[in-house]
N, C-alpha and C positions, 0 to 999 in steps of 0.2 A: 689557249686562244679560242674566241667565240665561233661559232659557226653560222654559217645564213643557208636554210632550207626554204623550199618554194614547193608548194602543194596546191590542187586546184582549190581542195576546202581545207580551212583546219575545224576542226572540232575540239572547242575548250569540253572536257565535261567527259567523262565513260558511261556515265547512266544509261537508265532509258531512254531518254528522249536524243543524247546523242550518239547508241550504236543503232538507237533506229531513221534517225537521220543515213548515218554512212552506210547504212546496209540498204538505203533506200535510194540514193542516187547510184546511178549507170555505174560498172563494172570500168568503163574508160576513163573517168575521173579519177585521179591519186586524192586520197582524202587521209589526211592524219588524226588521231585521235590522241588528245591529252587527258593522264590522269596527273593528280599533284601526288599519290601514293602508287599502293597497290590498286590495281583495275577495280578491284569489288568494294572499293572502301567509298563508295555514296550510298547514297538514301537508297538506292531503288533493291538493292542488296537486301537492306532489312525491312521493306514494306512486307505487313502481314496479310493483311485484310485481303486485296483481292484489287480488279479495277470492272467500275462501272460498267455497265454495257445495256443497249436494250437486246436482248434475246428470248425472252422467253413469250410465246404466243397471248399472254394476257397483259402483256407488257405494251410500252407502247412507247412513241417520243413523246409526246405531247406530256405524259405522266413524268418519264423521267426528265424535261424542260420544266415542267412546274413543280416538282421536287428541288430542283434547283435553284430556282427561284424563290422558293420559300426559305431556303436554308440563307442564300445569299442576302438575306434581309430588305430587299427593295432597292439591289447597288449592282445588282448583276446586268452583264450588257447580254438579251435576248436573242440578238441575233449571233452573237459568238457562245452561248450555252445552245443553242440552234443547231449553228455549225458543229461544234463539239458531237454533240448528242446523235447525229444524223449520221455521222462518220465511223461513230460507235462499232458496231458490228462488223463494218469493214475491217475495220482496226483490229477487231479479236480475232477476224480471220485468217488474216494476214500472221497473228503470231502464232494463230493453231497452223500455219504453214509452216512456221520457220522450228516446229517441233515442240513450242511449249507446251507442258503436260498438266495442264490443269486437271481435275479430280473432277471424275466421273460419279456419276449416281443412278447406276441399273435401275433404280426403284420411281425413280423421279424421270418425267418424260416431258423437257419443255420445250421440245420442236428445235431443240440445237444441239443435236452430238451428246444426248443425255449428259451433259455437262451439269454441275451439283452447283445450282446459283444460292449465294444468302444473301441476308439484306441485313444492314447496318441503318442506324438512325439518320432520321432526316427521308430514308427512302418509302416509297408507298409496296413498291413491289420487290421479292426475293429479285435481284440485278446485278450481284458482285459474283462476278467466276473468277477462281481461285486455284492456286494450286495447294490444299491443308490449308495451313497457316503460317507461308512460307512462299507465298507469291511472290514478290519482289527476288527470293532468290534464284527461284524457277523461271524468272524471265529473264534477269542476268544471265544467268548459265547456260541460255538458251543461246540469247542474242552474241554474247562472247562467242561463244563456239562459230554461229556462223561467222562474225567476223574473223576469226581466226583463219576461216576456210578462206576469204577473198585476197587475189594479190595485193587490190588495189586499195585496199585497207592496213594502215600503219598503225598499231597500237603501240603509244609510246608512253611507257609508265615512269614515275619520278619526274615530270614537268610543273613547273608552276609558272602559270602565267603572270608575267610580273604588271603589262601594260599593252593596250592595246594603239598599231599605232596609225594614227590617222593623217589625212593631210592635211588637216589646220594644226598638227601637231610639229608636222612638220614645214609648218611657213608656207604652203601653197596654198591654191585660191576655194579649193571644193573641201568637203570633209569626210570623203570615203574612205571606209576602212580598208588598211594595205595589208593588215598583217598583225602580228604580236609578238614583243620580247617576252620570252621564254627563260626560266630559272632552270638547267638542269642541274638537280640535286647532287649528281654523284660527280659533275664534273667542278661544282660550283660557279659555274659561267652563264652568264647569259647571253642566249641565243637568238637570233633573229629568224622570224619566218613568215615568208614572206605567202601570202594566200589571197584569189579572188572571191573569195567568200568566206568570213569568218563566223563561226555559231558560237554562242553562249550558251553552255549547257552545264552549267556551274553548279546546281541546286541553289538552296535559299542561304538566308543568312542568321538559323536557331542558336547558332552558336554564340550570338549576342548573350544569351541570355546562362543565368544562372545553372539552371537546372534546364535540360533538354532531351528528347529523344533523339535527338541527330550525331550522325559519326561525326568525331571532329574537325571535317574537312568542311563543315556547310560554315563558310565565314563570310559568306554574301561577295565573292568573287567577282563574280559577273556584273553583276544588281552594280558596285563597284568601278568595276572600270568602263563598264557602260555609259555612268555617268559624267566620268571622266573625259570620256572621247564627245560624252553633247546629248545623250541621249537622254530623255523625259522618263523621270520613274513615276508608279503611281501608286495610292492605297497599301503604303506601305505598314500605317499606324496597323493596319490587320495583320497580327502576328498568332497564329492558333494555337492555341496551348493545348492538346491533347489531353484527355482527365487522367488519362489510367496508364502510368509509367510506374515501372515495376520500383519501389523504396527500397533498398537495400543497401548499404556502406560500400559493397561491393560492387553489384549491379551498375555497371556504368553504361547510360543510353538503354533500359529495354525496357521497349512497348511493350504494352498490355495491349493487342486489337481490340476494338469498338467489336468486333464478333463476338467477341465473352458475352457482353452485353445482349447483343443481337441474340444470342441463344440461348438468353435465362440468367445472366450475373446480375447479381442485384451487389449495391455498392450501402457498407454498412458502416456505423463509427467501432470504435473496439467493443463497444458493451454489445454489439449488433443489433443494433436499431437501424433499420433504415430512414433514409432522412430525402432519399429524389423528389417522392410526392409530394413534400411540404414547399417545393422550389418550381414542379412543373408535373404538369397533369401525365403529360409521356413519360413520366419518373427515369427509369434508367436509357432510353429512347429519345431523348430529347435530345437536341442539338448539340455537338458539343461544346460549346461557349457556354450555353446553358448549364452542363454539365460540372465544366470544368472549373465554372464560379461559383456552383454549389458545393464542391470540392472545397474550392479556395476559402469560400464564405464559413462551413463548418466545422475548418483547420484553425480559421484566425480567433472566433468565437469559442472555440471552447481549447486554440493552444495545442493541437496537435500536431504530433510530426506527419500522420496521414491518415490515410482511410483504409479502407477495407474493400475490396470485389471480390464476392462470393459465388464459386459454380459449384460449389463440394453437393449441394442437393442433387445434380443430377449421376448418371450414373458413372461409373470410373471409367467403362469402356467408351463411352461416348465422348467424356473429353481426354481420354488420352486419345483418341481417332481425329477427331476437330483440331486438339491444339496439342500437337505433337511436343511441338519446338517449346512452346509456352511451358509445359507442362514438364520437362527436361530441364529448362533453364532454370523455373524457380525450385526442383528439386536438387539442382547442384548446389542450391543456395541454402535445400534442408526445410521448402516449403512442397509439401504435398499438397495439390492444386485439388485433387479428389477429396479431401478429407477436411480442410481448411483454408481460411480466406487467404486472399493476396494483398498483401498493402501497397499503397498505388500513392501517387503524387502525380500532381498535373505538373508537367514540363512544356517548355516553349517546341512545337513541332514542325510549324509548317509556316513559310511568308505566302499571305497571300496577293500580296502587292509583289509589285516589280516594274521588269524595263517596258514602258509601253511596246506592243510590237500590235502588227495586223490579222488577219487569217490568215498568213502564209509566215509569220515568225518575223517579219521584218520589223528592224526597230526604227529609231530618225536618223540612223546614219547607213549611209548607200554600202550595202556589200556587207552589212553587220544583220547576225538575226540572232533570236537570244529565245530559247526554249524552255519548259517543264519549267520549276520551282523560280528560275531567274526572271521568268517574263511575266510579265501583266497582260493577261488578251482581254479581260471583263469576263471571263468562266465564272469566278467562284464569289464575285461581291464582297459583302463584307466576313464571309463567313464559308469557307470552304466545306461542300459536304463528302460524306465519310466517300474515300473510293474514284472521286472524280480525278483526282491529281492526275496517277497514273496514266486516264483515259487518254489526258488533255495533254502527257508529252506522246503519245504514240499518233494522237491525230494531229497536231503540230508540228511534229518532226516528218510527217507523210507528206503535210501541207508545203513545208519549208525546204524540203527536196525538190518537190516538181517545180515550186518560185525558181531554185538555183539552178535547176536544169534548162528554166526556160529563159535565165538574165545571162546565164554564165557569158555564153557566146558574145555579148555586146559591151563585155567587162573588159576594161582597158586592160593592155596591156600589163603584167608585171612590172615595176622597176626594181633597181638594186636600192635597197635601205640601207642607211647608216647604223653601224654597228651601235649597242651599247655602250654609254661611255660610262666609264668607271675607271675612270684616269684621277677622279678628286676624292673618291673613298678611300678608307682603310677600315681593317678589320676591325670588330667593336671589343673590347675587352668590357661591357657591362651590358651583359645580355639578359642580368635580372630586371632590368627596366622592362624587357619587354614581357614578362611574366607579371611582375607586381600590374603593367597598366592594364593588362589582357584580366586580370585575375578583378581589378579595379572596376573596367568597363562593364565585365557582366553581371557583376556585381550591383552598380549602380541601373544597368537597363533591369532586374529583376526586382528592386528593389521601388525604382518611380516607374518605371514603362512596363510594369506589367499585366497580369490578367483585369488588376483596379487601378484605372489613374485619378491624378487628380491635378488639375494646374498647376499649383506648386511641386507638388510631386516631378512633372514634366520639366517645369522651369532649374528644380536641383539636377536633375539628370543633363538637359542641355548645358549646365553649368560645368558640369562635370568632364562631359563630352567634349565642348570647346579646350576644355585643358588639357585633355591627352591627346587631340588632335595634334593643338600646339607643338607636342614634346614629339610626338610619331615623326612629327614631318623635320622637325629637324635631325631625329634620329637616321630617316630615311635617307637625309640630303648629307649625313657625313658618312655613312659605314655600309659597309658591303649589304648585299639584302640576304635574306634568309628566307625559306618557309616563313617559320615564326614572325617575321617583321610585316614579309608582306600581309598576310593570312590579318595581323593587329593593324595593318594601317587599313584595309579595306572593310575589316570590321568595325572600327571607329567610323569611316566614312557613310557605312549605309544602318550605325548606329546614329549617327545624326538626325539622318535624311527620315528614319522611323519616329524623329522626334519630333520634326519640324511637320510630320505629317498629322501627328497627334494632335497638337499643337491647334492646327487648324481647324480641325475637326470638333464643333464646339455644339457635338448632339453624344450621344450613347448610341451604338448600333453595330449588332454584329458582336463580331470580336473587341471592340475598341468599345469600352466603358470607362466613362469618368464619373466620378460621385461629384464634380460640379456641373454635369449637364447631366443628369439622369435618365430627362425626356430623350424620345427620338423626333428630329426633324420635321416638321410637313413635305419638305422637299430636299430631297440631298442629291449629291454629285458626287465624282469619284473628286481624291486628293491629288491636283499634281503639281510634282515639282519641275520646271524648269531651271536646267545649268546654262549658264553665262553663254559656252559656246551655241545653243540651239538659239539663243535671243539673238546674237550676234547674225546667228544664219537665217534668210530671207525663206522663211515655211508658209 
């Protein structure tokens, strides 16, 4: 039998961005937290690198705003890299409160808790505090813990959210979000729950794609049903492909950090020639699009399965000290990082499109906000720089707390929802369909929608797309739902939406290159998609 919970917030998403949402509104609020697996199994678990910040006394906003800006290629919104940037420090302080243990550097003195900053490409000044090379784990384990400690914080693992539900969904005059039907995996039921403030903290949607650095749970979720309920996505065609993911048969999902780089890797072909300079004057420093098409460009031209990042020049102590976890990983694999190169492939990493929302996380629909990797605020343009992500869910999720602290009160009342129905399903006995199309779809976006497009290219992929949609949605409409079903229908959905954005997009810039528009623009705009229900609604 289903069940109906009522909480003040629910929180889609365990990341960063949403235990620092629930750790950030008032103790008197019941707030739920949903994972679709285990707690640790998103993005923010395995970020290496570190997050932005300005801190150090030769540092400044104004530098790290136009670092940003240069990276973002002429698409970034100034006043939301502004805001981002300004909040910065607050933001690092806040989680040097909540105990995270960033790594110290006695020798180094930059006017903040002798904290050990490095800098990654794209930035002017050392700005990434870190904990090694194992940040993202160090803030998870932090932020867990204290949520652990609140009463008034629910962490509910094994949820998947199936559908958000709204009141134009359900036949009433407004479109505010009420709540979300809920998959629980162990009960196999879905559940109702019912919340005056629902977050999106889903991450991205990398899992489109062939090859990727993301745990398997980034299937564009939120980005998904965001859309679904009415909400405007934007810039989605910018999909980041990271240059340097670790190559190995085995190796499933592992980053190389942009810090190898940042501390002396130089990236070589097997004969070890280096080849950055002949692509960009920053040679191994250069942006990563830049980066990661020089990769792409030197595989396809002479036929390689990959390349090579080399740090074995410096010395052993230094990067077993730096890159602990790096340095372990690909030794399990039987590569000594001190001694010899790494071979590396660029993978799909990061969406930097999403659900439009404001400075305070709000999207177009009332009582819905959508955080970190799900939402679009105009931070990162067309082209994400190394370390901002993380910044932008800790000042987001600060931002979109005090919004819900200060609307809660004026938020209609709860009502009772109608259950799920699943009175016209039955179980599927051909669950290989959803594999072959899953296996199909990423397939097909790595192969036309990736690092190089080209119009036709684009035009076979929407070809493509439109016909597993087809079969998703009838699959959806006759047999029980799954993980696997949902996870395939919403990844087809905001595979489209990355297509039609492409599509549009009829310059080069950023991440999104076509070899039929080579030039960039005199003048560009961000991409956005309107769904049916937001034209329908008077904005």
């Amino acid at each position: 039998m289903s069940q109906q919970y009522a909480y003040d917030v629910l929180v889609i998403g365990s990341g960063a961005a949403g235990l620092t949402l629930a750790l950030t509104l008032p103790e008197h609020l019941s707030v739920a937290v949903l994972s679709k697996g285990e707690l640790a199994n998103g993005s923010t678990y395995w970020a290496q690198g570190g997050v932005a910040a300005v801190l150090d006394e030769r540092d400044s906003v104004d530098a790290h705003v136009q670092d940003t800006l240069i990276a973002g290629d002429g698409l970034c919104q100034e006043d939301a890299v502004r805001f981002t940037v300004s909040n910065s420090r607050e933001a690092i302080e806040w989680l040097i409160q909540q105990g995270v243990p960033f790594t110290r550097d006695e020798n180094v003195h930059s006017g903040f808790h002798d904290f050990h900053l490095t800098r990654e490409g794209g930035h002017s000044h050392r700005r990434i505090i870190h904990a090694a090379d194992a940040t993202g784990a160090a803030i998870f384990r932090t932020l867990l813990m204290r949520a652990q400690e609140r009463s008034n914080i629910h962490l509910l693992e094994h949820k998947v959210a199936v559908d958000l539900i709204t009141e134009n969904k359900l036949g009433m005059a407004g479109n505010r979000c009420l709540g979300a039907y809920i998959l629980d995996r162990q009960t196999g039921k879905v559940d109702t729950y019912c919340a005056s403030a629902v977050v999106l903290a889903t991450g991205g949607a990398s899992k489109a794609y062939l090859y990727t650095s993301n745990p398997d749970g980034a299937s564009g979720d939120g980005i998904a049903m965001a859309w679904r309920a009415g909400c405007r996505v934007a810039n989605l065609e910018f999909n980041q492909f990271h240059p340097t993911c670790l190559y190995h048969p085995k190796a499933k999902s592992f980053l190389i950090t942009e810090a190898v780089r940042g501390e002396g890797g130089v990236l070589k072909l097997a004969n070890g020639e280096r080849f950055m300079q002949r692509h960009d004057e920053r040679a191994e420093l250069a942006p990563r699009d830049i980066v990661a098409r020089a990769i792409d460009h030197e595989m396809k031209r002479l036929g390689l399965d990959c390349v090579y990042l080399d740090i074995s020049h410096k010395p052993a102590d230094f990067i077993q000290s730096h890159f602990p976890t790096i340095y372990e990983r690909c030794l399990s694999f039987g590569i000594d990082i001190t001694r010899e190169p790494i071979p590396v492939v660029p993978a799909a990493h990061y969406t930097c499109g999403g659900v439009m929302v404001d400075n305070c996380g709000h999207t177009d629909v009332p009582g819905l906000y959508a955080l970190g990797e799900t939402s679009f605020t105009g931070l990162h343009g067309a082209n994400r720089m190394a370390s901002n992500s993380l910044l932008e869910c800790f000042v987001y999720a600060r931002a979109a707390a005090a919004d819900i602290v200060r609307l809660l009160p004026s938020a209609p009342e709860q009502v009772e929802l109608p259950f799920w129905d699943a009175s016209q399903v039955t179980d599927s006995d051909e669950d290989v369909i959803i594999a072959h199309n899953w296996d199909e779809l990423r397939r097909s976006m790595w192969d036309y929608v990736g690092i190089v497009r080209t119009s036709k290219r684009l035009q076979r992929a929407q070809h493509r797309v439109d016909m597993l949609l087809a079969e998703i949605d009838e699959f959806y409409s006759n047999y029980k739902v799954s993980r696997d079903l949902i996870e395939l229908r919403n990844l087809a959905q905001v595979a489209e939406l990355i297509i039609q954005c492409a599509m549009q997009r009829k310059e080069s810039r950023g991440l999104h290159y076509t070899l039929d528009y080579p030039a960039q623009a005199a003048h560009s705009q961000d991409t956005i998609l309107y769904p049916p229900q937001y034209l329908a609604h008077d904005h």
